[in-house]
C-alpha distance (Angstrom), angle and dihedral (degrees) to the residues before:
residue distance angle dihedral
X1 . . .
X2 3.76 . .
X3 4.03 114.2 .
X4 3.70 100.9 -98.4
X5 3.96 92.3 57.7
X6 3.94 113.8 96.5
X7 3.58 116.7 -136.8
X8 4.23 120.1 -133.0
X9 3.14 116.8 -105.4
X10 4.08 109.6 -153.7
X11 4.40 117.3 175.9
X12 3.86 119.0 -138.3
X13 3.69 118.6 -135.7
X14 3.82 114.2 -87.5
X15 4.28 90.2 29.4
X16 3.54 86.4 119.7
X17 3.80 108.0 51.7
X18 3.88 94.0 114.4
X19 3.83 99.5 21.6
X20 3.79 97.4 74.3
X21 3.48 90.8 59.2
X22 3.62 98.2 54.2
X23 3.33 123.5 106.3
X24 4.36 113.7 -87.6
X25 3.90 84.4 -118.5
X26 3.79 88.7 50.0
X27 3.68 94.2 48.2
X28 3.82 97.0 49.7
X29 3.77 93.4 52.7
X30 4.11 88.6 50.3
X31 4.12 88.4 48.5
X32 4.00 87.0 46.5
X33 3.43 90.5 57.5
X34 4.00 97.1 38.2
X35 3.99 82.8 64.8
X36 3.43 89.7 53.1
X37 3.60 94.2 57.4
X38 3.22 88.2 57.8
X39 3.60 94.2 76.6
X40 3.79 97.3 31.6
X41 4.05 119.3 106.2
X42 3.64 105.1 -175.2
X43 3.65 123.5 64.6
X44 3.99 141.6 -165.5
X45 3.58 109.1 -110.7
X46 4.44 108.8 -129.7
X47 3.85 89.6 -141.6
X48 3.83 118.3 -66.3
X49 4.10 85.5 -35.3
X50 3.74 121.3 120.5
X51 3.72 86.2 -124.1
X52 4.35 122.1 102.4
X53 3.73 124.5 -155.3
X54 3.36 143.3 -158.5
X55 4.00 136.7 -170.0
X56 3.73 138.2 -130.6
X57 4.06 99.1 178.6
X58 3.87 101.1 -68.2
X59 3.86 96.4 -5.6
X60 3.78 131.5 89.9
X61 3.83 141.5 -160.6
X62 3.39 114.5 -153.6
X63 3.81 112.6 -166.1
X64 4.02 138.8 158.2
X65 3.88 115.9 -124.2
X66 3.60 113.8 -142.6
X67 3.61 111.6 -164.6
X68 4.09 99.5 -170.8
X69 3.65 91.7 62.5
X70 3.66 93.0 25.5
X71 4.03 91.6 -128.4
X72 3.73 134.3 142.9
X73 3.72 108.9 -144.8
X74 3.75 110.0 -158.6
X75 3.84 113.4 -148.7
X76 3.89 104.7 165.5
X77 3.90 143.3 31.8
X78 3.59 132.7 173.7
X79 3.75 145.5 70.2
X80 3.85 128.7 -34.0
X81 3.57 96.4 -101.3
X82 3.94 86.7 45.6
X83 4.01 80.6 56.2
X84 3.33 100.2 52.1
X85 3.68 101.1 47.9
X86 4.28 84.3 44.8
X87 3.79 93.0 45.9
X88 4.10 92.2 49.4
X89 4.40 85.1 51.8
């Protein structure tokens, strides 16, 4: 994947369960940053988990990068306390 290709972004079922309840505001800084990931090739690590993440002020997208189909599955959105409680399931 060279820099000027865009990954795909796909969403697993159940990403959502705390983003439709954010604010409209909230959610269009979260899909701002979604499309940058799109274009982004390096990744923080969540621990020693498979899992990547990303931060809008207190919010986090956790997604999986596959690099074969060059796709980033998103699996989680919502606040950090939302992401701890999700990361400890």
């Amino acid at each position: 994947m060279t820099e000027q290709d865009e990954w795909k972004i796909e969403y697993n079922e159940g990403w959502d369960k705390y983003f439709n309840k954010f604010e409209e505001s909230i959610q269009i800084q979260i899909l701002k940053k979604i499309n940058q990931i799109k274009s982004i090739n390096v990744h923080r690590r969540l621990h020693k988990s498979r899992y990547s993440v990303e931060e809008v002020g207190q919010y986090r997208i956790c997604f999986i990068v596959d690099t074969e189909t060059c796709t980033k599955h998103i699996y989680f959105i919502g606040n950090h306390k939302q992401y701890e409680k999700w990361y400890k399931e």
